[in-house]
N, C-alpha and C positions, 0 to 999 in steps of 0.2 A: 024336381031337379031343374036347375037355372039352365038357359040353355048359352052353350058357347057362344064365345065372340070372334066373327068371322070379319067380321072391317075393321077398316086399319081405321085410326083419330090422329089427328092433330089439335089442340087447339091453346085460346091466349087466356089466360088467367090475369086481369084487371082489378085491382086493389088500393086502396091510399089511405094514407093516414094524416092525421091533421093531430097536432101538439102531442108528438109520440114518438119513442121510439121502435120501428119497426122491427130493428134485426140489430142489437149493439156487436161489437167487435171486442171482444175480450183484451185481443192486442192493443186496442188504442183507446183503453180507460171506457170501454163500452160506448163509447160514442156511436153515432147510426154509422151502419157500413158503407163506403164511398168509392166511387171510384175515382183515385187521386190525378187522372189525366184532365177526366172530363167533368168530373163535380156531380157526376149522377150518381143516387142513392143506389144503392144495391141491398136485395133481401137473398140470402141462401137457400138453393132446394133442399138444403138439410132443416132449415126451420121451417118452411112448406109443410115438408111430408109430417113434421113432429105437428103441427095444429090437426095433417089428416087424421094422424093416428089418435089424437087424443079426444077429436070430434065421434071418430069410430067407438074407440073405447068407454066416453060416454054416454049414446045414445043403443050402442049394441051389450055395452054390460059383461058377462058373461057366457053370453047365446053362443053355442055351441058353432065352432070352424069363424069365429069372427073376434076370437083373445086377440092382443098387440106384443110383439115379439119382444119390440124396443121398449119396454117402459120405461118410465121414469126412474132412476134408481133400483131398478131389474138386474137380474143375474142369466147373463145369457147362456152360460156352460149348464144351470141346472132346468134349462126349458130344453135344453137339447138331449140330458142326461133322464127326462120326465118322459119323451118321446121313444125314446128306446124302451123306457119299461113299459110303456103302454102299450107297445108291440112285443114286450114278453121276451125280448133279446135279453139276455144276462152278458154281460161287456168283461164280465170273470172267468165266464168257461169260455173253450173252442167253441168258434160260430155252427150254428145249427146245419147250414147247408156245407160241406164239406168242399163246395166249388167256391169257397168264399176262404179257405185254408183249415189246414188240419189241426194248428192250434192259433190261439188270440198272439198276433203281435206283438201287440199291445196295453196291455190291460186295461179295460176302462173306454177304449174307444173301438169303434167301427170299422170295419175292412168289406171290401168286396160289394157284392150285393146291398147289406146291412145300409150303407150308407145311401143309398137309393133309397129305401125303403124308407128311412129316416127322413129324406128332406122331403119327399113326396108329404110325408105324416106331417111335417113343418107347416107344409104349404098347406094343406087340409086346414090345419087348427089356426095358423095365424093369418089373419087378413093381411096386416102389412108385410110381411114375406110374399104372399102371390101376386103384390101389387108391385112392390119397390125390390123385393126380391134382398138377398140380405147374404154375408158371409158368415159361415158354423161351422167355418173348418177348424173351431177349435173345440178343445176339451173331446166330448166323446166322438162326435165331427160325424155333421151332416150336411159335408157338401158345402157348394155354393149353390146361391139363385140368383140368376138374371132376371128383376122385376120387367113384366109388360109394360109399366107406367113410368115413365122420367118425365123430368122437369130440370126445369133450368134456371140459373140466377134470377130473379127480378128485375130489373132493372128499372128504373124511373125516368119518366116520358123526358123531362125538365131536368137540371139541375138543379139540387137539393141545397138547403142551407140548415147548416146545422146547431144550434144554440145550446148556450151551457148555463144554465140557470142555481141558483145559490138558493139553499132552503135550511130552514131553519128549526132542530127538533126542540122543544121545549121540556127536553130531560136528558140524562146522561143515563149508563150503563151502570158504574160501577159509583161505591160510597168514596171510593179516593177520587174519580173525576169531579165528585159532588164540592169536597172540600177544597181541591186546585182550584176550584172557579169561584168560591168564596158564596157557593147556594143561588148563582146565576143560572147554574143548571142549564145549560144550552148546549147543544151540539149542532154544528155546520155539517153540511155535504153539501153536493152536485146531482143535478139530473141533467140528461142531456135528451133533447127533441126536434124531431123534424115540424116548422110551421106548416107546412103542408107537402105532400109529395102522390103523386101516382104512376103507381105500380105494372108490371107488365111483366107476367113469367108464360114461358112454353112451354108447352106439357107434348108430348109424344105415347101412342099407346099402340104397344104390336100384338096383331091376335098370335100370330106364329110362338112369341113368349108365352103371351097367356095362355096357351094349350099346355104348353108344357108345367106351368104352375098353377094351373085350374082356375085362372081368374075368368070371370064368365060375367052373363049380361045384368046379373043381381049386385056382383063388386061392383058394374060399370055403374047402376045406377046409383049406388052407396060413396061412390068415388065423386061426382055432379054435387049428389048433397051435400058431402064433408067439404067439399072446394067452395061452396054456393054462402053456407053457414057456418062456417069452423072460425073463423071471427066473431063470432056472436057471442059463442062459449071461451072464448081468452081475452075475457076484459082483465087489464091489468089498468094500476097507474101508470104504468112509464111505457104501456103502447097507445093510452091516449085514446085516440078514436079511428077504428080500423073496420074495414069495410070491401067487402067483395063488390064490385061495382059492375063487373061484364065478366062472364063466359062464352066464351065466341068457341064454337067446334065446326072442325069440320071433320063429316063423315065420308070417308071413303067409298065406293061399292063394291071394293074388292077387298084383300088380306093383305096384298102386297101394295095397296094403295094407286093411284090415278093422278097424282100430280104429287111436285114435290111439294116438302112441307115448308121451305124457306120463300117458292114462290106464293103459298096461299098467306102466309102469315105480312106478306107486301099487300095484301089487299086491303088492310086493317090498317087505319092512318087513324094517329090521335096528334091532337096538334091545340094546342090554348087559342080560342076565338079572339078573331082579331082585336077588340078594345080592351082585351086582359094584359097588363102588364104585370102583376104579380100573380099567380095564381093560388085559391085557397079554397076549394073547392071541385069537386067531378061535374058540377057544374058550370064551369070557369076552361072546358073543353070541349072539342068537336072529335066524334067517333062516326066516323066512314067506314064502312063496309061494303068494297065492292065485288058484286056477286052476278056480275054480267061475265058469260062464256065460263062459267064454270062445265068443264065436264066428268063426270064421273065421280061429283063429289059435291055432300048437301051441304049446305050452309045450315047450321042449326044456333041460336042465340038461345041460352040458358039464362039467362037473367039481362 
């Protein structure tokens, strides 16, 4: 058995992509997401966590306490409704223990106890529940989970520039578009791509949650790896070329942490060397890390 995590983490998650889109916005014809003030790229912790999960999900398979809650195209009311029978609760009759009511509510869902008992079993079976922690207060309802691990926007060191590129399929769909076009047979679209950008997400992780959702020092190291290589396994055409570039942590020596986390992440300065005026490459930057008067907290480089 893995043994709990008793220090607190901070750290920066460093990424970039070159002729891709990172993270499109559904609102604005998929385009890379921006920020309209300042022209910096932006990636979501919601597509984050979906590469962790899917990194998880294919190097863990289905090994036992390490399934993905969120899957792709998943139904979440029958993973929560699969949990309950696995604990042998029937959600038709009155609850077993009689301090939990004399008869069901509800039909079909959880009361009292029951639902402890439920999310605890969530947390057990799905990795991405004990890590990001998830809402299942629907259907037969198990609760809420406050995940140990968040993250934050991405955001990109530079201003991005975003290009909309024309391509051209050499077929149609249907035998009526064949005969409109007189057997030219061509269909137009759009792709849209960042020429280069690098990335910067905060990651935060509290042992005090992860007690409570069982995430421990075997998730930690399974979470370094999915962050380090979950880019390697999501080659697409329209992300281009993407790439984990720096993991910077820092480890606390306590649970409640030794410094804040917005002073340690000022230690960390990325900034394009001075004869770069476009930049197109993680090589086309300079990464500082200063780790003088640190106390009570280790500077650890993951990649």
């Amino acid at each position: 058995m893995s043994a709990e995590l008793n220090n607190r983490y901070d750290f920066l998650l460093v990424f970039d992509v070159q002729d891709g889109n990172p993270n499109g916005d559904p609102d604005a014809g998929n385009l890379p997401r921006v920020d309209a003030e300042t022209g910096e790229g932006l990636v979501t912790d919601v597509c984050l966590k979906r590469k962790v999960r899917n990194y998880v999900q294919l190097t863990k398979g289905e090994e036992e306490g390490y399934d993905i809650f969120v899957k792709e195209k998943g139904i979440l009311n029958a993973r929560i409704d699969k949990a309950y029978a696995d604990m042998g609760i029937d959600l038709t009759q009155a609850p077993q223990d009689p301090a939990d009511g004399k008869k069901r509510n509800k039909e079909g869902q959880g009361q009292g106890s029951e639902v402890q008992k439920a999310r605890n079993k969530m947390c057990q079976d799905y990795f991405d529940i004990r890590t990001f922690g998830a809402v299942m207060s629907t259907g037969a309802n198990a609760g809420q989970v406050r995940g140990p691990v968040q993250l934050t926007f991405a955001r990109s060191v530079d201003p991005i520039v975003t290009l909309e590129h024309s391509i051209t399929r050499m077929a149609v769909a249907t035998e009526a578009e064949a005969e409109k076009q007189g057997g030219d047979n061509r269909t137009m679209g759009r792709k849209n791509t960042v020429p280069y950008g690098l990335y910067v997400a905060k990651g935060f992780i509290s042992p005090a949650l992860a007690h409570q959702t069982g995430f421990d020092e075997d998730d930690l190291k399974l979470l370094w790896e999915a962050l380090i290589n979950m880019f390697e396994h999501d080659r697409s055409a329209a992300r281009g070329m993407m790439a984990t570039q720096k993991l910077i942590v820092f480890k606390h020596d306590s649970a409640l942490g030794n410094e804040h986390a917005h002073k340690l992440f000022t230690r960390v300065q990325i900034s394009k060397k001075d004869n770069v005026a476009v930049p197109r490459s993680f090589d086309d930057y300079d990464v500082n890390i200063d780790d003088k008067g640190l106390s009570g907290v280790k500077l650890i480089e993951k990649l």
